[in-house]
C-alpha positions in Angstrom: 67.1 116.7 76.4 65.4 116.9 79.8 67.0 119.9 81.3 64.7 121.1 84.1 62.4 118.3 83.8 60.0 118.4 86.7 58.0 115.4 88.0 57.2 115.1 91.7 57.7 111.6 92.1 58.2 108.9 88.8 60.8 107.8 86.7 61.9 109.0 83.4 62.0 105.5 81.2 64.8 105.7 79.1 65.1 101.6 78.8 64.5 101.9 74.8 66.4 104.6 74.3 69.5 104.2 71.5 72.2 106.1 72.3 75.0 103.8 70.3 75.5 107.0 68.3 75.5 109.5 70.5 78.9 111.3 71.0 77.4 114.1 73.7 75.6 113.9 76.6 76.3 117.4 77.5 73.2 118.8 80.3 71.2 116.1 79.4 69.3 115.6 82.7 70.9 119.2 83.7 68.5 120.7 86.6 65.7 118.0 86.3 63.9 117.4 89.1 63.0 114.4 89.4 62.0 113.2 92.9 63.4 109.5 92.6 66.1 107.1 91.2 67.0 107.7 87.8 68.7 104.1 86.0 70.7 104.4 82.9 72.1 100.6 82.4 70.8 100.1 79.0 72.5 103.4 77.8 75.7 102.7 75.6 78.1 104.9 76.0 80.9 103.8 74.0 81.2 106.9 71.6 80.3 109.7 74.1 83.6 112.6 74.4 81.4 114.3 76.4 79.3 114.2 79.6 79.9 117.1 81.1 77.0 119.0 83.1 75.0 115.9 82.4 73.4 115.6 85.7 73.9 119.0 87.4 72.1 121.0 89.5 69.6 117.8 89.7 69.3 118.0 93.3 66.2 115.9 94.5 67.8 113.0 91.8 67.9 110.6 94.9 70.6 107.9 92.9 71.6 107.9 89.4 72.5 104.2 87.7 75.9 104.9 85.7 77.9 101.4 86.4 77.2 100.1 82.6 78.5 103.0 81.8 81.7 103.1 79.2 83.5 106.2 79.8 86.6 105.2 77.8 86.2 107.8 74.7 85.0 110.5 77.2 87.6 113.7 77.0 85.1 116.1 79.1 83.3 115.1 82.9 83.8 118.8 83.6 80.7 119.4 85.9 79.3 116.1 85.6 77.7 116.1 88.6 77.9 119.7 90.1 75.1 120.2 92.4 73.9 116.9 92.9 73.0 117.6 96.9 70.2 114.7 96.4 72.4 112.1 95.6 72.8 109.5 98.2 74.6 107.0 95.7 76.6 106.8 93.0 78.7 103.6 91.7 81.4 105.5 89.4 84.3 102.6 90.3 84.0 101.4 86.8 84.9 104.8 84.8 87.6 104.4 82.9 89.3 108.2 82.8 92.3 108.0 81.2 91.3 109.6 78.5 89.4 112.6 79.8 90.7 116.0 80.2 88.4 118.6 81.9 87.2 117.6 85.8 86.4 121.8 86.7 83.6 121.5 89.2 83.2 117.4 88.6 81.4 116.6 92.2 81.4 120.5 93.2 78.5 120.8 95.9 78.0 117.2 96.5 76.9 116.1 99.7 76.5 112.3 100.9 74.5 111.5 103.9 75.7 108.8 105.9 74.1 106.6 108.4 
């Protein structure tokens, strides 16, 4: 949906987005760069299998808001976030994986700077 996305600095607004249907989230902010925080809190989740490659390779995303997220139907984070060197946070304690099966490359090439 907004693979390879380029703004310099902004926000995509996806407050008003529905996603109570969706069942794949597959690339969907694959390679965007978008110079900034990116916060997905209103997104439901609750049918989603998979999420794999959903934010990879977006590497000046500087945080990505997932903690509303409900990961319990997901069976594929393969990839999820391969390539995110920007990243300096990301709250996943809340993912419930029990039922997901495919993790290849899940935080390959992820860097975290500390202080």
């Amino acid at each position: 949906m907004f693979r390879g996305l380029w703004l310099q600095i902004g926000t995509i607004n996806v407050s008003n987005f529905n996603t109570s249907n969706a069942v794949t989230m597959y690339m969907m902010f694959d390679g965007t760069n978008l110079i900034g925080d990116l916060n997905l809190t209103n997104f439901d989740t609750s049918k989603v299998v998979n999420m794999a490659y959903m934010f990879s390779n977006s590497v000046f995303l500087s945080s990505v808001n997932v903690s509303s997220f409900n990961t319990s139907a997901v069976t594929n984070m393969a990839g999820m976030f391969n390539r995110t060197v920007g990243m300096q946070v990301i709250n996943v304690s809340n993912f419930n994986t029990s039922n997901v099966q495919g993790y290849a490359e899940y935080v390959q090439e992820f860097w975290c700077y500390y202080d």
